[in-house]
N, C-alpha and C positions, 0 to 999 in steps of 0.2 A: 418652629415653622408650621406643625400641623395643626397648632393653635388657634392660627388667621382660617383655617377654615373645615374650625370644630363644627360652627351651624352646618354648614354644607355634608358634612360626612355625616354627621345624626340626622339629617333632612332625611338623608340617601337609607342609612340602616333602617329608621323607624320607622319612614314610609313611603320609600320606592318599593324596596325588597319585601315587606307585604303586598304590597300592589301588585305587583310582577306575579306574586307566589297565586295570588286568585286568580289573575290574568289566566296566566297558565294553567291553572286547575278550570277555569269556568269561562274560557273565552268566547266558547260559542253560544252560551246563554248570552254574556255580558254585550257582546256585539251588536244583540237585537234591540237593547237599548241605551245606542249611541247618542239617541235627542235628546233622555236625562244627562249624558255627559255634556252635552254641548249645553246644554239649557243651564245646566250649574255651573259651569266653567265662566259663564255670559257673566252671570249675575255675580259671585264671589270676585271677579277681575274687576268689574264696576263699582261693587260696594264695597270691595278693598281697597282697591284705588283712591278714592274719597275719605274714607277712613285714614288710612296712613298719610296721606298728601295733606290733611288737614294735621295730624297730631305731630308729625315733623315740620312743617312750615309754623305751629303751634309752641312747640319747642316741647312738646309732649312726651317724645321719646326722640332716641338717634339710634341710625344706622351707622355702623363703624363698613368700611371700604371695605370692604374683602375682594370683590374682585374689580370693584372702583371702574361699575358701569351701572347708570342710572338713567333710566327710561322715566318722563316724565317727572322729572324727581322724587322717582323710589328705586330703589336699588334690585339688581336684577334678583338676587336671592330672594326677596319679598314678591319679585311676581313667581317666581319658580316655587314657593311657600303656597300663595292661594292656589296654584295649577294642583302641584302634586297632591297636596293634601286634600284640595276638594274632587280626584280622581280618587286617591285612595279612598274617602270617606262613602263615595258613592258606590266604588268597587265592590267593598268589603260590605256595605249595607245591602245592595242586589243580591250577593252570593250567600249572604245571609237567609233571604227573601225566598230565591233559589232553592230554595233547598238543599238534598244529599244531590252532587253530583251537577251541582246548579241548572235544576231540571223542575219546572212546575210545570 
C-alpha cells in the first residue's frame, strides 16, 4: 500500500521538509521576496503545463493514478511537483543569497 504513494512521501521528505526547515530559519528575509515566488510559481505552472500536456497526450511518458485526480489532464502530483520544487528551489537559493542568518 505505501507503494502507490512512494512519489508523494519522497516529494514530502526531499523537498517540503527542506523548505519548511529555511522557511523557518529565514522567514523574514524570504517574506520580502514574495514577487520572485509568485513570478516563478507563474512561469514553472505555465511551462510545465505545456510540457507534460504535450508528452502525455504524445504518449511520451505516463502518469500512473495515485490519487486519480487530474486537472487539465495532468495529474495533481505533477502540479503539486512544479509548486513545491520551484518554492523549494527558490527558498533555498535566497537563503543562500541571504547570507548567515538570511540577512544581507
Amino acid at each position: 500500500m505505501i507503494e502507490k504513494f512512494a512519489y508523494l512521501i519522497l516529494m514530502f521528505v526531499f523537498s517540503v521538509l527542506p523548505t519548511l526547515y529555511f522557511w523557518a530559519k529565514h522567514h523574514k528575509f524570504l517574506i520580502k521576496y514574495y514577487r520572485i515566488f509568485i513570478y516563478a510559481i507563474i512561469v514553472t505552472t505555465i511551462g510545465g503545463y505545456f510540457w507534460d500536456y504535450i508528452a502525455i497526450k504524445d504518449g511520451i511518458w505516463y502518469f500512473p493514478n495515485i490519487l486519480d485526480i487530474w486537472i487539465l489532464g495532468i495529474p495533481i502530483e505533477e502540479w503539486l511537483f512544479f509548486w513545491v520544487t520551484t518554492i523549494g528551489i527558490v527558498t533555498i537559493t535566497l537563503s543562500f543569497i541571504g547570507g548567515k542568518n538570511g540577512r544581507r
